[in-house]
Each structure stands twice: as C-alpha cells, then as structure tokens.
N, CA, C and O of each residue as an XYZ file, in Angstrom:
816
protein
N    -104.363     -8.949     13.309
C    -103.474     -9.879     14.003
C    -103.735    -11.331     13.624
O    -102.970    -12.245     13.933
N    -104.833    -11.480     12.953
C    -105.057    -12.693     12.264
C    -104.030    -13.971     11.991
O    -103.834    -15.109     12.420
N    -103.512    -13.067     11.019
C    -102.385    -13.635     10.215
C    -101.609    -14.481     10.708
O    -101.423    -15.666     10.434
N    -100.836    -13.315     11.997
C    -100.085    -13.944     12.879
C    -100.524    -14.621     13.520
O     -99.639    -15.471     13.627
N    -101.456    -14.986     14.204
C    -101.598    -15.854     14.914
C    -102.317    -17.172     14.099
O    -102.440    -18.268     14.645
N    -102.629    -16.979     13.145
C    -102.872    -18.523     12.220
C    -101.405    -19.009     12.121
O    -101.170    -20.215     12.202
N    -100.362    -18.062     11.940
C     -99.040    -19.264     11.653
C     -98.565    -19.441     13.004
O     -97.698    -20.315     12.986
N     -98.791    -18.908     14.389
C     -98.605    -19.723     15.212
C     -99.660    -20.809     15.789
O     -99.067    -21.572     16.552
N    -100.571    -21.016     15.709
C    -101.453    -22.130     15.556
C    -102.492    -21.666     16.568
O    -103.271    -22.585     16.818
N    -102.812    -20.345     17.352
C    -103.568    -19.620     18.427
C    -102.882    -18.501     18.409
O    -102.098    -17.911     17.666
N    -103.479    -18.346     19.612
C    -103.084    -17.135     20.254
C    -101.808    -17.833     21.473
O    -101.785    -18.734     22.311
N    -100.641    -16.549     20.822
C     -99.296    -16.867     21.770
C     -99.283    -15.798     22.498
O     -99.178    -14.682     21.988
N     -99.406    -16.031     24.035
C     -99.505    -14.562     25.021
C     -98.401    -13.515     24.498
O     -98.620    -12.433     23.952
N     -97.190    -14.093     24.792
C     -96.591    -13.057     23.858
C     -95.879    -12.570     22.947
O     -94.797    -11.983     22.971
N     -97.110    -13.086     21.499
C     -96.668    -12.566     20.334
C     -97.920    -11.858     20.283
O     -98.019    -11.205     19.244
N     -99.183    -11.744     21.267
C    -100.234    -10.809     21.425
C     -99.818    -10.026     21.825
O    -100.302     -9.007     21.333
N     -98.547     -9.685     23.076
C     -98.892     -8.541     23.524
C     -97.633     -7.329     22.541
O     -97.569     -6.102     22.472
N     -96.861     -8.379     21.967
C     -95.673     -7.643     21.214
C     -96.871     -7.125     19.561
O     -96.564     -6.293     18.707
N     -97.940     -7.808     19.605
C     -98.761     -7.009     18.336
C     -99.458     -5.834     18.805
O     -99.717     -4.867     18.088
N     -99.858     -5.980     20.450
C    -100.616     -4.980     21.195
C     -99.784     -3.609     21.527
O    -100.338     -2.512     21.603
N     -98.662     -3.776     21.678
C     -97.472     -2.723     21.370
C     -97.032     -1.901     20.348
O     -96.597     -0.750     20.361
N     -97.254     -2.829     19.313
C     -97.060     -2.030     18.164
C     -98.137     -1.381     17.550
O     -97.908     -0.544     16.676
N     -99.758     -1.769     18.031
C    -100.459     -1.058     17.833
C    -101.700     -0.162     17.965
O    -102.648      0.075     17.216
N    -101.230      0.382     19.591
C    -101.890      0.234     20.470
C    -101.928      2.170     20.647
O    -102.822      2.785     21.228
N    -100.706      2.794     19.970
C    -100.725      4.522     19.931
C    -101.546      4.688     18.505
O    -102.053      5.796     18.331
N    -101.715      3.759     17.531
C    -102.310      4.318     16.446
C    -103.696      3.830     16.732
O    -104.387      4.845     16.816
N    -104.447      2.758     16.925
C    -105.379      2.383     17.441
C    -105.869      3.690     17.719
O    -106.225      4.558     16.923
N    -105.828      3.712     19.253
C    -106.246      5.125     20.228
C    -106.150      6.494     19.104
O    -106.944      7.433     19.149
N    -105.172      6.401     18.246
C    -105.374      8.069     18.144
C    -106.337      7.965     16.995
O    -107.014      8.951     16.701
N    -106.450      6.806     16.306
C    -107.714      6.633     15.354
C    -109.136      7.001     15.795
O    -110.016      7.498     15.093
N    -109.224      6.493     17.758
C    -110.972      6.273     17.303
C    -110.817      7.688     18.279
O    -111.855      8.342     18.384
N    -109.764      8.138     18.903
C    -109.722     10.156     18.822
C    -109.774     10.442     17.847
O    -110.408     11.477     18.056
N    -109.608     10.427     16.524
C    -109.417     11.015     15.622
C    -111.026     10.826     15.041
O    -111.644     11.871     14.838
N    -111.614      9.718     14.810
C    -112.884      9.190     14.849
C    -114.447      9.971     15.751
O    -115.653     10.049     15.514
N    -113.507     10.418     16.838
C    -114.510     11.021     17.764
C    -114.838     12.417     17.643
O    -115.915     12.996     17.786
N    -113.548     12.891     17.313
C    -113.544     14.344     17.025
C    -112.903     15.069     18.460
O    -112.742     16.252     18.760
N    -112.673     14.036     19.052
C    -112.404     14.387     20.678
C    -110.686     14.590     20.704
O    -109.950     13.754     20.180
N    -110.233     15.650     21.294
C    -108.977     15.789     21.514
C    -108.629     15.056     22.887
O    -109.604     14.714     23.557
N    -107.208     14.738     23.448
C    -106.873     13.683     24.659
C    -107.703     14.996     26.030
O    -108.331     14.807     27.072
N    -107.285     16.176     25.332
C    -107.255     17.160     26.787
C    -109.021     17.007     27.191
O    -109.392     16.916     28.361
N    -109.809     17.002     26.225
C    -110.991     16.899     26.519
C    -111.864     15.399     26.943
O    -113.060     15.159     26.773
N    -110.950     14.649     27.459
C    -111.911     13.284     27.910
C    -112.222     13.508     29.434
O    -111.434     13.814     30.329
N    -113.642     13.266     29.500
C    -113.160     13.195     31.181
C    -112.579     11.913     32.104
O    -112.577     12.110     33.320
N    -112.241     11.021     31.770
C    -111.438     10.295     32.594
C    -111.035      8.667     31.395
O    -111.614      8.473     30.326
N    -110.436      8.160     31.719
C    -109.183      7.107     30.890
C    -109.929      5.639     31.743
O    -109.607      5.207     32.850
N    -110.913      5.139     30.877
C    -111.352      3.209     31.573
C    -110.057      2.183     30.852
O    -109.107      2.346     30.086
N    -110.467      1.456     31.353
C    -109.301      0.623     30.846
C    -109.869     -0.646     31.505
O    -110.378     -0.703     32.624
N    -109.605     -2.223     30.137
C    -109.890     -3.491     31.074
C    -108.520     -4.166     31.757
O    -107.452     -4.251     31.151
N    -108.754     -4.661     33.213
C    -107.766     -5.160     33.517
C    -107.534     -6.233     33.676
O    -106.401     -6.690     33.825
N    -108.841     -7.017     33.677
C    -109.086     -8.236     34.309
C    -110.451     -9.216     34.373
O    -111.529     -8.810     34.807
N    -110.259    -10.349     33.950
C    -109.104    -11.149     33.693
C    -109.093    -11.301     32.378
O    -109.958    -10.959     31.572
N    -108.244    -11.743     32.225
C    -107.938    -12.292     30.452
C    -106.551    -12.846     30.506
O    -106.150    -13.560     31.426
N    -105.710    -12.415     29.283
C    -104.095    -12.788     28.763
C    -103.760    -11.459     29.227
O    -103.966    -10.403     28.629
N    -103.032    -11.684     30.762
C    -101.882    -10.815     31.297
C    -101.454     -9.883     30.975
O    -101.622     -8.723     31.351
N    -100.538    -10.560     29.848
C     -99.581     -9.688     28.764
C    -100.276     -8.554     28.065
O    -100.192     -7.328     28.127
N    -100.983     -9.404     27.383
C    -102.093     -8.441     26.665
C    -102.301     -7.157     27.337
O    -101.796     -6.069     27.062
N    -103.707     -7.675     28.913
C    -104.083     -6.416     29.387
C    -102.915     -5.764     30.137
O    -103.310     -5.059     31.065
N    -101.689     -5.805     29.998
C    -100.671     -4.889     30.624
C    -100.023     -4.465     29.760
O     -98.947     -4.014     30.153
N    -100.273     -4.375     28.257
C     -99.870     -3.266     27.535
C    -101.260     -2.255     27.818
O    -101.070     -1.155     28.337
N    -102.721     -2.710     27.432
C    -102.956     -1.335     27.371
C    -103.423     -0.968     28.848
O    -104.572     -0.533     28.770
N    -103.016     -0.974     30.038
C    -102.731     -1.101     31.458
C    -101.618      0.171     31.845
O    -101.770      1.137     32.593
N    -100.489     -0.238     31.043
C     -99.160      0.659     31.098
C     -99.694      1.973     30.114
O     -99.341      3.125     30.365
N    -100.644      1.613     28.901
C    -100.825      2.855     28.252
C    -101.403      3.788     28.876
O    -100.866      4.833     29.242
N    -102.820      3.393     29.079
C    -103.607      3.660     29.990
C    -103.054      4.798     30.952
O    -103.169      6.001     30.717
N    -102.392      4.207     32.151
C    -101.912      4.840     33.587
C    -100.935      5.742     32.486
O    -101.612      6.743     32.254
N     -99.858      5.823     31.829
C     -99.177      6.961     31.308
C    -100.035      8.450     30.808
O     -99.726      9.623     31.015
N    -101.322      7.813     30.012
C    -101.969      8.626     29.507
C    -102.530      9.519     30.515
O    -102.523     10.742     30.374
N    -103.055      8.871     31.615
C    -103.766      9.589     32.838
C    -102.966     10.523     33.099
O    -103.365     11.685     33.180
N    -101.140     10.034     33.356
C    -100.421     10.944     34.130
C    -100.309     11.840     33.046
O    -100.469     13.060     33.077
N    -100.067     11.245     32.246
C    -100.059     13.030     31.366
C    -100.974     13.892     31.199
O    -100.685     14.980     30.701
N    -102.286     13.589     31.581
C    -103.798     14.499     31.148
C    -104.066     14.862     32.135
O    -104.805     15.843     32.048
N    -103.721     14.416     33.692
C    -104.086     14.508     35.161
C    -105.836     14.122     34.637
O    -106.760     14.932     34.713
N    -105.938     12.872     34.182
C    -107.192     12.553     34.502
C    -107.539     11.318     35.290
O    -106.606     10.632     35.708
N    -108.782     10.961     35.538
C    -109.609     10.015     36.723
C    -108.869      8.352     36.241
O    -107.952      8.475     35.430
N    -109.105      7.273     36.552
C    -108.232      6.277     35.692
C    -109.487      5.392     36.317
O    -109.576      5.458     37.543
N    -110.661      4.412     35.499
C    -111.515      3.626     35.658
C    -110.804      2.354     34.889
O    -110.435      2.151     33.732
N    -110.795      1.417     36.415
C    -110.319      0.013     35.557
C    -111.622     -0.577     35.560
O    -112.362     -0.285     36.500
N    -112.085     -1.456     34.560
C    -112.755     -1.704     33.971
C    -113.079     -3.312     34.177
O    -111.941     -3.714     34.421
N    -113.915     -4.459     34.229
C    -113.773     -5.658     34.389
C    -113.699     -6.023     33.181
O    -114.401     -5.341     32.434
N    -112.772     -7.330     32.399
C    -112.730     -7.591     30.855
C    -114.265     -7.871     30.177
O    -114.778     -7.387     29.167
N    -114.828     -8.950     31.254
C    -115.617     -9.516     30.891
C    -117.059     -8.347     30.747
O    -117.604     -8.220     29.651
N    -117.384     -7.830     31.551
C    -118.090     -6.668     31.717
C    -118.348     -5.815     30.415
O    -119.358     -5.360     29.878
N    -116.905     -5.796     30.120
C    -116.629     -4.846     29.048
C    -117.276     -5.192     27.673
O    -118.006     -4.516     26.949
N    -116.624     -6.859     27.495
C    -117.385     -7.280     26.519
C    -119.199     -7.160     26.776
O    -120.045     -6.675     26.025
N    -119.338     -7.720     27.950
C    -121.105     -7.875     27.627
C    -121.850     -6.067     27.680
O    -122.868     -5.502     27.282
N    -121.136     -5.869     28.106
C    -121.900     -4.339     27.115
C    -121.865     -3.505     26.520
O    -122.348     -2.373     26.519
N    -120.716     -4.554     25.456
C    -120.351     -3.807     24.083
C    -121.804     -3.657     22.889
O    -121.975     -3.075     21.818
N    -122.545     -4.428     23.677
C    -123.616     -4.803     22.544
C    -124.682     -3.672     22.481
O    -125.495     -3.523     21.569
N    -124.562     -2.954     23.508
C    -125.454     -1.275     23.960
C    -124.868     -0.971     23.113
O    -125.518     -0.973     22.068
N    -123.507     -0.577     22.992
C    -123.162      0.664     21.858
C    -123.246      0.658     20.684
O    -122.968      1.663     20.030
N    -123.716     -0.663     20.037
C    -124.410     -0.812     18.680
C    -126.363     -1.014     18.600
O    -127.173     -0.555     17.794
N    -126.457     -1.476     19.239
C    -128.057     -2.009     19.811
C    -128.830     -1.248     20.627
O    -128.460     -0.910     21.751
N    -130.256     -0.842     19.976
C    -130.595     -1.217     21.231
C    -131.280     -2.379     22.133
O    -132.141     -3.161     21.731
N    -130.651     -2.326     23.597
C    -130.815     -3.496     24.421
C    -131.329     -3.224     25.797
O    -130.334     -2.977     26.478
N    -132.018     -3.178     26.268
C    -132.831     -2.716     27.242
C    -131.813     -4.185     28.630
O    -131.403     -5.261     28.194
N    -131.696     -3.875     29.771
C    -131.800     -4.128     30.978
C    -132.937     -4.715     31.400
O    -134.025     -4.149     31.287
N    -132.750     -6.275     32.092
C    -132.069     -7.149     31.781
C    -131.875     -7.725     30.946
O    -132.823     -7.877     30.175
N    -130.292     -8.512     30.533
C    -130.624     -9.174     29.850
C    -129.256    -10.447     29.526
O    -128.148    -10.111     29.945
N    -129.327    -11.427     29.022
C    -128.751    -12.879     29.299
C    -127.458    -12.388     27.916
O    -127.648    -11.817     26.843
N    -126.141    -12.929     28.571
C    -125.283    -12.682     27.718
C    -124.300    -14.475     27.631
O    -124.045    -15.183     28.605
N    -124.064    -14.672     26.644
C    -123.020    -15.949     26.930
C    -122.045    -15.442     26.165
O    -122.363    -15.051     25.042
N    -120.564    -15.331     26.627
C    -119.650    -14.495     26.355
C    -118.382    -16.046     26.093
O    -117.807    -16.517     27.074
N    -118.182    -16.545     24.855
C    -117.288    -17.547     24.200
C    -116.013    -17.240     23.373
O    -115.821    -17.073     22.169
N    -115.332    -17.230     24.305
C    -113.589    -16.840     23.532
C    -112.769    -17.736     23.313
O    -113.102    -18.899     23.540
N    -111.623    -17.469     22.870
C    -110.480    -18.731     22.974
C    -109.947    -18.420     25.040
O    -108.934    -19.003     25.426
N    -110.576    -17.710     25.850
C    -110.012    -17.873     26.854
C    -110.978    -17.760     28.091
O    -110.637    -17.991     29.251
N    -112.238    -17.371     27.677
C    -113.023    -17.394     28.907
C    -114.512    -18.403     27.711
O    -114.715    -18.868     26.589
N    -115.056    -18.217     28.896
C    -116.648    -19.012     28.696
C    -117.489    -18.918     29.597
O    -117.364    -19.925     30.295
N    -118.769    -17.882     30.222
C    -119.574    -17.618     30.728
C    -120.621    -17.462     30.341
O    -120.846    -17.343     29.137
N    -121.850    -17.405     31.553
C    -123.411    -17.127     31.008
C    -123.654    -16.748     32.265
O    -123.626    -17.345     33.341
N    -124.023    -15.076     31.775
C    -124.476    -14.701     32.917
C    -125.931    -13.177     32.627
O    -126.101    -12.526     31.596
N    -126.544    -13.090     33.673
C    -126.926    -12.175     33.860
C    -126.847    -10.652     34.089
O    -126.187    -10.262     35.052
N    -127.498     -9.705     33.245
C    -126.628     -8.530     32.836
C    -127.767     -7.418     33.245
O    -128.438     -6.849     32.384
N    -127.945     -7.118     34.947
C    -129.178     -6.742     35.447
C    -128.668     -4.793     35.608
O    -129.553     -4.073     36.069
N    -127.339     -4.123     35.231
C    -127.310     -3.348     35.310
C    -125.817     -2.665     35.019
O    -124.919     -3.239     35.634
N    -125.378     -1.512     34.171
C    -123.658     -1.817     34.163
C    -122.939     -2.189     34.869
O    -121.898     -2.548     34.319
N    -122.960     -2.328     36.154
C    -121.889     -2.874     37.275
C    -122.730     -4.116     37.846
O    -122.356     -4.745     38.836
N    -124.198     -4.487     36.949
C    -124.675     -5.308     38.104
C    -125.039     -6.715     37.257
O    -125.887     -6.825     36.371
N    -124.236     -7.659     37.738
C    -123.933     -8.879     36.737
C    -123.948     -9.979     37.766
O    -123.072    -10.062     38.628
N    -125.226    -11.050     37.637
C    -125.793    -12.207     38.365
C    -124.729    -13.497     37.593
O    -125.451    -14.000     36.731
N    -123.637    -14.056     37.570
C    -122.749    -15.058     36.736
C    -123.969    -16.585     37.163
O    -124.292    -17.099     38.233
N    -124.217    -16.774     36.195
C    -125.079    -18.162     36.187
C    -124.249    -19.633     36.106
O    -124.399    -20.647     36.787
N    -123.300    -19.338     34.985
C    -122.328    -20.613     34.824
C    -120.922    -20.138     34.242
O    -120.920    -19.098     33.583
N    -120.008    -20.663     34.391
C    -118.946    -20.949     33.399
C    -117.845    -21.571     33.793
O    -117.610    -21.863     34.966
N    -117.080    -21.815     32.794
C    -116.288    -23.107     32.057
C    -115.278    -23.420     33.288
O    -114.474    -22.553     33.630
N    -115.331    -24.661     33.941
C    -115.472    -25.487     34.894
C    -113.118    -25.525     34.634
O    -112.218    -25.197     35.407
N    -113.104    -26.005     33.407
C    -111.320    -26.298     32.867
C    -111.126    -24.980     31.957
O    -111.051    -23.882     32.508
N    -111.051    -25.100     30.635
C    -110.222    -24.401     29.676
C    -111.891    -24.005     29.220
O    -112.975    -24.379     29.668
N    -111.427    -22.895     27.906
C    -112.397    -22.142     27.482
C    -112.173    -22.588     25.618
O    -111.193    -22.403     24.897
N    -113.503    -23.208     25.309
C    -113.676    -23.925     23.960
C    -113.110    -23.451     22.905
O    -112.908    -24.141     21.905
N    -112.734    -22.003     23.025
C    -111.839    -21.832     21.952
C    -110.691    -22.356     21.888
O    -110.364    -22.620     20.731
N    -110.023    -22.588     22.586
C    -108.468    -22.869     23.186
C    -108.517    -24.399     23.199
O    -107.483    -24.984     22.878
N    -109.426    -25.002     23.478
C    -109.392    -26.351     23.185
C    -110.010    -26.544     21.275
O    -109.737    -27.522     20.578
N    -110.645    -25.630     20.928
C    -110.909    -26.105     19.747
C    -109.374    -26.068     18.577
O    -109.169    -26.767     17.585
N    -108.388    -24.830     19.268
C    -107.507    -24.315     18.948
C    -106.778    -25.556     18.871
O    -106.164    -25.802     17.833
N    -106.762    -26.535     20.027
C    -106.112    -27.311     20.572
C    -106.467    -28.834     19.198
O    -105.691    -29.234     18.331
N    -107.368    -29.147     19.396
C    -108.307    -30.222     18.459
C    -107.225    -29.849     16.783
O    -106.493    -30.630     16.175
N    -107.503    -28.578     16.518
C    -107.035    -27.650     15.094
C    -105.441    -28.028     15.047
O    -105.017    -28.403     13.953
N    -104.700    -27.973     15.932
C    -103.295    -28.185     15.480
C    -102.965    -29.602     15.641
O    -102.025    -29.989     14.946
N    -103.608    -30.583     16.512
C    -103.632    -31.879     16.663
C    -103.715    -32.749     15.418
O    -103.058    -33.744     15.112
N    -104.894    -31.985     14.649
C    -105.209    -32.263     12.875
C    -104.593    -31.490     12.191
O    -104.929    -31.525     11.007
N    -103.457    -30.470     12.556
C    -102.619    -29.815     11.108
C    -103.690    -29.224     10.349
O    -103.551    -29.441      9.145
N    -104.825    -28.477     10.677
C    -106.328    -28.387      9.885
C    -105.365    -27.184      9.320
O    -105.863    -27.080      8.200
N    -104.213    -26.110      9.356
C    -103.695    -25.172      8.834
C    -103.352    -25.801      7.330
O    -103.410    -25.128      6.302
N    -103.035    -27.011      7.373
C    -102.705    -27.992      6.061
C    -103.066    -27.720      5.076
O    -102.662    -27.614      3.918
N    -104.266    -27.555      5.878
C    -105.649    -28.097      5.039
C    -106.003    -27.120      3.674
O    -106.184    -25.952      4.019
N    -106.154    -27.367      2.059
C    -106.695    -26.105      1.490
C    -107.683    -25.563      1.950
O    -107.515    -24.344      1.981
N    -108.984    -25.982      2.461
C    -109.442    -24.833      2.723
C    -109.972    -24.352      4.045
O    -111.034    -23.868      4.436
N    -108.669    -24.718      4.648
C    -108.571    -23.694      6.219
C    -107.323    -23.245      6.419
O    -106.899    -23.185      7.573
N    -106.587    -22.887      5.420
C    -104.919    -22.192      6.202
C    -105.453    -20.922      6.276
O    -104.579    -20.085      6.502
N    -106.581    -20.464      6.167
C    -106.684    -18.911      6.351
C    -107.805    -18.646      8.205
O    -108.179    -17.771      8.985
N    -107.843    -19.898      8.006
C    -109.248    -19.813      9.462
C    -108.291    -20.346     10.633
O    -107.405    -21.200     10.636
N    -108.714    -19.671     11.432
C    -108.606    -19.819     12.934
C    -109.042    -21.297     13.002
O    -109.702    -21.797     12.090
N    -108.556    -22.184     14.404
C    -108.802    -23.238     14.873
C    -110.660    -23.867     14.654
O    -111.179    -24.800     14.041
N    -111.075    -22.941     15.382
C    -112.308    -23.252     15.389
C    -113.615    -23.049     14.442
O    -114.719    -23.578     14.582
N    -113.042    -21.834     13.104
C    -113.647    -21.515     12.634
C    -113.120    -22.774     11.314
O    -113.947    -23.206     10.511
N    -111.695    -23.202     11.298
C    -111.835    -24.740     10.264
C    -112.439    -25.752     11.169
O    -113.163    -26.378     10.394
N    -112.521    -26.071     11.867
C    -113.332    -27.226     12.592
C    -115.407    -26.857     12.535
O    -116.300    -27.695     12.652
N    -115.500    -25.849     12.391
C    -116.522    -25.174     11.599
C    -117.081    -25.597     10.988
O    -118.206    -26.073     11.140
N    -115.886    -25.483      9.387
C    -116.143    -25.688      8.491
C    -116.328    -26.781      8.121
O    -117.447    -27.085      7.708
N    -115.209    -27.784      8.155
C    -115.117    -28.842      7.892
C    -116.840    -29.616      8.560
O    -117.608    -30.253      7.838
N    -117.038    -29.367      9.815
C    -117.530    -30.087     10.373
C    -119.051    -30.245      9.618
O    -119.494    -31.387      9.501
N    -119.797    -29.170      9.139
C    -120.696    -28.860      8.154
C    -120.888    -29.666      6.802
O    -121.890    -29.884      6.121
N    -119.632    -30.008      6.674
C    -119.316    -31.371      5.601
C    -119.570    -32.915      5.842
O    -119.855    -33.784      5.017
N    -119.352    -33.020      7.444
C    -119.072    -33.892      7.789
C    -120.669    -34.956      8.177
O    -121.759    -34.682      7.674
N    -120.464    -36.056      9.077
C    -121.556    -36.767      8.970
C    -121.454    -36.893     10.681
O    -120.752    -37.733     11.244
N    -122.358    -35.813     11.429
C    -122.544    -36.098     12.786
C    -122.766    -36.776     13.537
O    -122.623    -36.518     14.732
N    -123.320    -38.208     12.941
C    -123.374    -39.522     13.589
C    -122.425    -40.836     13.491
O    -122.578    -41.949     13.995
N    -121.212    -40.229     12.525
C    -119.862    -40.940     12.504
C    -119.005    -41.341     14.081
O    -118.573    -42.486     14.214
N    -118.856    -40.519     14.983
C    -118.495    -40.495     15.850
C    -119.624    -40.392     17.196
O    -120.152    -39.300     17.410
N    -119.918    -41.447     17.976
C    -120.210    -41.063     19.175
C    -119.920    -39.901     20.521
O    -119.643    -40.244     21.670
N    -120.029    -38.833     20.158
C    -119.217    -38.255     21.061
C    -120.538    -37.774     22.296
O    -121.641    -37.691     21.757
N    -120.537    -37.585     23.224
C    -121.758    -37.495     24.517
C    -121.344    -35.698     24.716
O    -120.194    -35.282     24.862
N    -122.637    -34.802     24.673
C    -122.203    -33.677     25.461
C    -121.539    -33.787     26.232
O    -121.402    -34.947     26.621
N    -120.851    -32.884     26.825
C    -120.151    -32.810     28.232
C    -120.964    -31.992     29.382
O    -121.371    -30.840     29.231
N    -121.068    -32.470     30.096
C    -122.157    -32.073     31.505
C    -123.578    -32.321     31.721
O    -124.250    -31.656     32.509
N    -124.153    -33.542     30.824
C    -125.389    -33.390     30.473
C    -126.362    -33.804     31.723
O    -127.558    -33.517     31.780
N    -125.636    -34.524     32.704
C    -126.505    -34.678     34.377
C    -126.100    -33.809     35.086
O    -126.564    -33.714     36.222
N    -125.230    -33.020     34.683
C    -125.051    -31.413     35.856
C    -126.443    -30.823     35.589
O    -127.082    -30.673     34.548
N    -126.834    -30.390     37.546
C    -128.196    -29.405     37.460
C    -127.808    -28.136     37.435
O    -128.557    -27.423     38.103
N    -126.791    -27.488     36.845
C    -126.382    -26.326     37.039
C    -126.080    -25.354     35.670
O    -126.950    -25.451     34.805
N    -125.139    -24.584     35.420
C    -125.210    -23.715     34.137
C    -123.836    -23.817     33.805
O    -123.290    -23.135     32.938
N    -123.100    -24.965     34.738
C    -121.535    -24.147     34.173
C    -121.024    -24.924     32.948
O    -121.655    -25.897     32.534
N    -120.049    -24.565     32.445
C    -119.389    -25.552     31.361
C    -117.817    -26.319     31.493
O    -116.925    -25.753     32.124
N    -117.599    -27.623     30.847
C    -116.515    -28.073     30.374
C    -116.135    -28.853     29.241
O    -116.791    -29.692     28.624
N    -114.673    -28.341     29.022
C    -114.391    -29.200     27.297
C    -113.462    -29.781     27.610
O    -113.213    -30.630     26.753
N    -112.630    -29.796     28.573
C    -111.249    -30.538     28.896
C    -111.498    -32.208     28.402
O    -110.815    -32.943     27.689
N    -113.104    -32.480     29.303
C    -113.243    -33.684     28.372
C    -113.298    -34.225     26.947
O    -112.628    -35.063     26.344
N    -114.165    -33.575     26.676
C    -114.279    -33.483     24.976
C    -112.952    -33.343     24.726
O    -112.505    -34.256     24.032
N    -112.184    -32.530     25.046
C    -110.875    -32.776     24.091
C    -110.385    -34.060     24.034
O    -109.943    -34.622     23.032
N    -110.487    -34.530     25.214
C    -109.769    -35.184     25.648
C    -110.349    -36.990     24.591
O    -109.562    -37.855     24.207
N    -111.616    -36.999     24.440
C    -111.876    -37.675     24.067
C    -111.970    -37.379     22.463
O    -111.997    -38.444     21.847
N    -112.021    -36.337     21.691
C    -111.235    -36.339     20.623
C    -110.285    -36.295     20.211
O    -110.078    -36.210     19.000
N    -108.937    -36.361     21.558
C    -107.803    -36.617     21.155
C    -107.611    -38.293     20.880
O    -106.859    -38.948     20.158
N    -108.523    -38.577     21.689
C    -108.503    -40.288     21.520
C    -108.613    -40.810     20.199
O    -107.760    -41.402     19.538
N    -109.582    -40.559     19.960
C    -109.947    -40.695     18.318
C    -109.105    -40.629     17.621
O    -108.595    -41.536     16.964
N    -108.804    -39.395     17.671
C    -107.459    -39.094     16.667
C    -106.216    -40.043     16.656
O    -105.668    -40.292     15.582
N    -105.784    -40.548     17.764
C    -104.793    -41.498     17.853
C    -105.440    -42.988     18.018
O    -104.571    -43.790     18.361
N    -106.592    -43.511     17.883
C    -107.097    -44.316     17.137
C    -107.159    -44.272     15.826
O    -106.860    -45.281     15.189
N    -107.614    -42.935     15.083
C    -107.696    -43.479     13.777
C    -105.886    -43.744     12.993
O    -105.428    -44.324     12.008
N    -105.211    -42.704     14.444
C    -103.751    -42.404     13.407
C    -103.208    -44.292     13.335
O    -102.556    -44.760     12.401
N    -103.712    -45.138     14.629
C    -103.120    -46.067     14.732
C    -103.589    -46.984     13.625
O    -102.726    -47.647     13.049
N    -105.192    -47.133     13.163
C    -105.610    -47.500     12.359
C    -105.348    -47.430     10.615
O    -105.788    -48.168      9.734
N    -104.372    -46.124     10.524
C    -104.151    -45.914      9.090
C    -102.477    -45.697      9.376
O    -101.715    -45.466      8.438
C-alpha cells in the first residue's frame, strides 16, 4: 500500500480502507494457507477494534463478524494497541515484563507490558501522533519532489535528509522537557517548524 499512499502524501482514511477491501480475503487465505489450518478448524476469530483509523478497523471488523457467522465460532475483539505490543512474542523471545514504546503515524505510547491483558500505560502523545505530524512537516516541504525521497514516506525522507543535515542550524527546544511525567507532544514542534518554513519561504 506504499505506493499509494506516497502519492497521496499519508495515509487517507479512506483510500486505506478501500486498499483494506481489496485485500483483506487474499491476505487471510494466505496466512491459512501458510498455517496449514483450514477456516473449519480455528478455534475462535480475534480481531483489532480499537482504537486506530475507523475505516480501516471496520473492514476487517465486518470480515471478521461474517467469518464467525459462517464457522459458528467464538469472536475475540482484540485492543489495537495490545495487539501491536505483543507482536514482538511471536518472533522473540521476550519474557514478561517488559517496556514497549509503540510510534505510528496515529498513536504514540509507552507503556508497561506486565501480562497479555495486563498493560500499566506510562505516557502518551498529549495532541497528534509524530508520524502524522512528520507526514505533515513532509508535504509542507513537497519532500515527494525531492530525488531522493519520492519513494519514502513522510518521515522516513525527513530521516534522510536530516542525516545530511547540520543539527545546530536551527534552534529547535524538545517538546516537554519540564514535564515530570512520560507523556508526549509534537503539535508544537510542528508548529514551530512550520514557522521556519514560512520564514525561510519569506526570506527567499
């Protein structure tokens, strides 16, 4: 889904969920097909519901609940975030407890991961989630322009570029650095590299 969503400049809720539609019966019958597992033999259908992009989790939401009714099986909704932090068991091993910081274009947390259902949330992102603002920063600069980022995502040319760049050109201050706490925000930071940007545009 790459592709598409580099020529719309992010992620568009729904031109995600119209890609999640189209490929969302071959997906599934791949990692059945992968498992060796036929549908009649699962014992019950998880599914994430929440939270994330809507659209998204209500395609595979609608798949999901159809599949149940057709198998008469159990239906486990699933928490999104959850899901991700212990995706890392099924490749690893990772022993209980243990500290996860989970960074998307739509969430941003740090939390504690004391058991599968048992999750201590320490901090997270106060406004928007750094991908989505980096997304944001990325089309502000046309970085798609750019030769060598029309193939990278927002944040992964701001990445790049930035590795080139000279980190003491710009003053910019963490964001939250007298908070005594764990959570995060970028609304500022954007906000103050949008400044820039229309300083330097005014300047040249």
């Amino acid at each position: 889904q790459t592709e598409v969503h580099l020529k719309t400049g992010g992620i568009v809720p729904s031109v995600a969920q119209q890609l999640h539609k189209e490929n969302i019966q071959r997906i599934v019958q791949a990692a059945l097909s992968s498992s060796k597992v036929c549908p009649r033999e699962l014992s019950a259908v998880a599914t994430t519901v929440k939270p994330g992009l809507a659209l998204s989790l209500g395609v595979g939401l609608s798949f999901s609940l159809h599949l149940v009714d057709q198998l008469k099986k159990p239906f486990i909704p699933i928490h999104h975030m959850e899901a991700h932090a212990l995706t890392i068991r099924l490749l690893n091993k990772v022993d209980f407890p243990f500290l996860v910081l989970l960074i998307s274009g739509g969430h941003c947390l740090l939390a504690l991961v004391r058991g599968v259902s048992d999750f201590l949330l320490l901090g997270k992102s106060l406004d928007i989630a750094p991908g989505d603002m980096l997304d944001k920063v990325a089309r502000r600069l046309s970085l798609i322009k750019h030769p060598e980022c029309s193939t990278m995502s927002g944040g992964k040319a701001i990445e790049h570029l930035a590795k080139q760049g000279n980190k003491l050109h710009f003053d910019i201050k963490p964001p939250m650095q007298r908070a005594k706490n764990c959570d995060f925000s970028f609304s500022g930071l954007q906000h103050v590299v949008d400044r820039i940007i229309t300083q330097k545009e005014k300047e040249e």
